[in-house]
N, C-alpha and C positions, 0 to 999 in steps of 0.2 A: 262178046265182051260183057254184055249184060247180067250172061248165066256164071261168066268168073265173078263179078260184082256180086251179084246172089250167094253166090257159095262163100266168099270170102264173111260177106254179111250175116251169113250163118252160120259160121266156125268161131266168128268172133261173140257173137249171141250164143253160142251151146259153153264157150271157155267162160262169160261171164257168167254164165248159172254155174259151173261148176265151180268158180271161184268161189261165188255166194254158199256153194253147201260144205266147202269145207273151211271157212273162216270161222275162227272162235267165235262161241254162243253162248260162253260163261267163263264165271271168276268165280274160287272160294278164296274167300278172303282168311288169314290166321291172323290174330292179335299174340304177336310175340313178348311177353313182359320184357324179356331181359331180365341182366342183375338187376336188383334192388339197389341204385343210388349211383348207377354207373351209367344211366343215359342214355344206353343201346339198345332198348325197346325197338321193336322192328313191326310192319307187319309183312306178312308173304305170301302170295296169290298163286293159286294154281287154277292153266286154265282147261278147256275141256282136252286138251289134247295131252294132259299131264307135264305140261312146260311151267317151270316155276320161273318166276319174281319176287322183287324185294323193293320195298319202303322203307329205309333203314335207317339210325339212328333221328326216331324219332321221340325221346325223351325218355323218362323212367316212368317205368311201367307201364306198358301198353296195355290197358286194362280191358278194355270191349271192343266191338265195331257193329257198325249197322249198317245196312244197304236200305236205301230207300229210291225206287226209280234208276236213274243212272248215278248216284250220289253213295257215294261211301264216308261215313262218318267216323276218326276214330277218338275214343276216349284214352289220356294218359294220364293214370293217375295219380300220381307223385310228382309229376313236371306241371299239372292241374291247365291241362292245354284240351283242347277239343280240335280236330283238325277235318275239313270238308274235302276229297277228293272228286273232280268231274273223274267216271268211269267211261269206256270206250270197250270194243272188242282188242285191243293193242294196247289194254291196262289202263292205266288213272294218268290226269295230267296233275305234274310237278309243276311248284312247289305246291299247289293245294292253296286253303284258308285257314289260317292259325287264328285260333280264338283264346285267348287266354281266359282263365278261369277264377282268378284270383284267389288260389287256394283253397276252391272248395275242396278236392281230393274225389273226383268224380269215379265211381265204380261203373253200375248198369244203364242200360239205356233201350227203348224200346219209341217207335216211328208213329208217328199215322201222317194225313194229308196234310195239314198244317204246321204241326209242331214236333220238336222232338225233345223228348220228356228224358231225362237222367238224375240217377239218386246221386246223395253227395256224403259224406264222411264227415269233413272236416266242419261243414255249414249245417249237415243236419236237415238236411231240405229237398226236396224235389224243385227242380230248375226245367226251365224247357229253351230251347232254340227255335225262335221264330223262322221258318224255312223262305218267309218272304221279304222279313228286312234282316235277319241274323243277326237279331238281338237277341242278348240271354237276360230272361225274367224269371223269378224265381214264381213257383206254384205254390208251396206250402210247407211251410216247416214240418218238420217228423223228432218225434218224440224218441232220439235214438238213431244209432246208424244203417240207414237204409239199403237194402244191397237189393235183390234184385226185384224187379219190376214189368208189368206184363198190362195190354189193354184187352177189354173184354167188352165191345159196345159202349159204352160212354163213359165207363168205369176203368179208371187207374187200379191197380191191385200191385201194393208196394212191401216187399218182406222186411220188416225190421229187427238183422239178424242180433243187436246186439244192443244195450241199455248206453249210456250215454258216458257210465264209469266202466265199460267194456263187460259187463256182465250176461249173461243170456238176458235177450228177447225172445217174447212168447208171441207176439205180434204180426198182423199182416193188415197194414191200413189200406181203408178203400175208401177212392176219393171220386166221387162225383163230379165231371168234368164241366156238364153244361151246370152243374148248378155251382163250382167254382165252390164245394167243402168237401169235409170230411164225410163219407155216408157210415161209414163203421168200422171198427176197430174190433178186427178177432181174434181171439187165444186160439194158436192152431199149435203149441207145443213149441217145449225150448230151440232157438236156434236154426228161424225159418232162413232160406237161401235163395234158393231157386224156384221159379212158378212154370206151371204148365195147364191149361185149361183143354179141356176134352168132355166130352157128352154133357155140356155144362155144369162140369164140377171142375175147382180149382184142385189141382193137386202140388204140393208145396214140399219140399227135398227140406231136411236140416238135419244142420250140426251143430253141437255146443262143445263146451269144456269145461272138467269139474275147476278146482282148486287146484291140482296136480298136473293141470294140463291133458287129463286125458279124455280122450275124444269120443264122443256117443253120436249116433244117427240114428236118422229116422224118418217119416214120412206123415204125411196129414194130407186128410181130404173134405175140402170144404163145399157144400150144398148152397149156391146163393139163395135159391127159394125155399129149402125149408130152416135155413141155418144152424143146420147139423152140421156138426165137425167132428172127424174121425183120424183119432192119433194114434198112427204106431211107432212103439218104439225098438230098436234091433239091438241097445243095449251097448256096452264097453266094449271099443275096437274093435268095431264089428267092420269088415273089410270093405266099405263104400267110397261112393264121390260125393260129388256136390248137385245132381242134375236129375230132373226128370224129365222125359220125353215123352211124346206117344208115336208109334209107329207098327203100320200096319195093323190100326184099329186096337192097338193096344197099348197099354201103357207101361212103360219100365223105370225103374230108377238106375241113374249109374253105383256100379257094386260087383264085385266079386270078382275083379280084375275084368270086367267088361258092362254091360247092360241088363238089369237079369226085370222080365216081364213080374206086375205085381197081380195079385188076386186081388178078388174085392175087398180083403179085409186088409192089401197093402202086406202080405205078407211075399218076401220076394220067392220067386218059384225057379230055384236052381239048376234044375233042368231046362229053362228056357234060356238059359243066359247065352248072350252074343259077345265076343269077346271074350280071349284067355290071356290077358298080358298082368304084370305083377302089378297088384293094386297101387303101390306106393310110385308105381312112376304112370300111372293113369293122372293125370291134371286135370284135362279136360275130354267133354264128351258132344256132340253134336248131332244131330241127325238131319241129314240132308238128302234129297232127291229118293226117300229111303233106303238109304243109306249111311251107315253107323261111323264117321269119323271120330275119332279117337286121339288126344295131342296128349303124346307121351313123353318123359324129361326126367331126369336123374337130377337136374338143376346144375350139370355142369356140361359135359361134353355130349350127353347124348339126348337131342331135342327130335321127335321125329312125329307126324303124323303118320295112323294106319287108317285105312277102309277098309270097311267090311260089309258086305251084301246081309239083306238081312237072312241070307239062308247061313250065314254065321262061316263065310268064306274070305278070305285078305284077295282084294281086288287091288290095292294100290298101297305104296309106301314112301315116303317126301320126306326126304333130310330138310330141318327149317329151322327158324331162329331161336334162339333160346326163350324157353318155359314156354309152349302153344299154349294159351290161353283161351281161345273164342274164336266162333267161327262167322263168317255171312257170305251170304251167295248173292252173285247179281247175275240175271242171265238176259239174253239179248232180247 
């Protein structure tokens, strides 16, 4: 009797390790915009086992998301809502925490252990979410519209893509957190966007528009200890995104209907490029687990993410909600 006791205690002991190693060990999260002014903003979660989910009609414009610990944060930015999801391996619990925003029109957003820090449009200002009593206090006005933002050791570094009558900005404010200012204010070239830091240089994605609305990109890379700035520019309708990355000890900008690696003088090198899909439905770009996500959209019927290894192979493809916007990862 004792050795059935034994065996059964150990068939139940080998079934619960094997449950434990095939239970989900992650979420990437998609911030779906939706229409513009029709409220069906979404976001949608795929988990490791490539099983999707949905968060759905969660306002206009799902504009970001963040993972912080088991906390999923999203920004809408036209409905001017912040919403907090608890995460699990079996998704997020519903209904979450709705934080109304009062119209600041919040774009980017980036975490650390206390606070979480997001630019605004509509206020013009850097705001943060207290993570321990989940109040929203504002940090500091910005001379201009703030889009995106990135932390570097105690320093905030905030792109401000656009002047205040929607003109280009040439700007990237850096704010000193323990000392609660401004430490500097740098010209890194019309129409900064997106930041990415690597071998301690800032590297900064932009876009502008002339008078005719036509579009120029381009790339900067800023030296915080010697404060050298180095701007290039890729000139009229030059086939780019909005984003730069680093991956695999390198750095790329999105461009050329995929990611293409930059030289040191940020010039893009075409031969490396990851990703072949048509620029104009390229929206967004990601790099995770290294690996190259990709949220592609025509802005009507066809919304889909692709993955791609970075040996420049399609591992994966998710029908998802309209306009993939942004990506985050939580993992167990």
């Amino acid at each position: 009797m004792k050795n059935i006791i034994l065996i059964f205690l150990l068939v139940l002991f080998l079934s619960c390790q094997k449950n434990e190693e095939i239970s989900n060990s992650e979420w990437i999260f998609i911030a779906c915009e939706g229409n513009f002014g029709a409220s069906n903003g979404s976001v949608y979660m795929i988990n490791s086992f490539g099983e999707i989910d949905s968060i759905p009609n969660l306002g206009d414009v799902v504009q970001s998301v963040e993972v912080y610990e088991n906390k999923l944060f999203v920004l809408v930015n036209n409905s001017h809502k912040l919403y907090v999801f608890d995460i699990g391996i079996d998704g997020v619990s519903l209904p979450g925490i709705e934080i109304d925003l009062e119209g600041s029109s919040p774009r980017e957003m980036v975490v650390d252990g206390e606070r979480l820090y997001f630019t605004n449009w509509n206020s013009k200002d850097v705001k943060y979410l207290d993570l321990f009593s989940y109040k929203i206090e504002k940090l500091v006005d910005i001379n201009g519209l703030p889009e995106g933002i990135i932390k570097q050791g105690k320093d905030l570094y905030i792109a401000v893509n656009m002047n205040e009558d929607y003109s280009s900005s040439d700007k990237v404010v850096k704010y000193d957190i323990t000392k609660n200012n401004v430490d500097e204010i740098i010209a890194v070239g019309e129409g900064p966007l997106d930041l990415e830091f690597y071998n301690d240089k800032l590297y900064v994605s932009r876009t502008y528009y002339d008078e005719n609305y036509a579009a120029f990109h381009g790339t900067s890379q800023y030296t915080p200890i010697s404060k050298n700035v180095l701007i290039k520019e890729y000139g009229q309708n030059t086939p780019c995104g909005g984003s730069v990355h680093t991956l695999d000890n390198k750095v790329y900008r999105s461009a050329l209907g995929g990611i293409a690696e930059m030289d040191q003088f940020l010039n893009l090198i075409e031969s490396s490029v990851i990703g072949d899909y048509n620029q104009s439905e390229v929206y967004s770009v990601d790099v995770i687990n290294e690996k190259v996500y990709f949220g592609l959209t025509d802005f009507s019927n066809y919304n889909r993410v692709k993955v791609i290894s970075k040996d420049n192979l399609e591992i994966a493809s998710y029908d998802v909600g309209k306009i993939p916007g942004d990506f985050a990862v939580w993992r167990r």
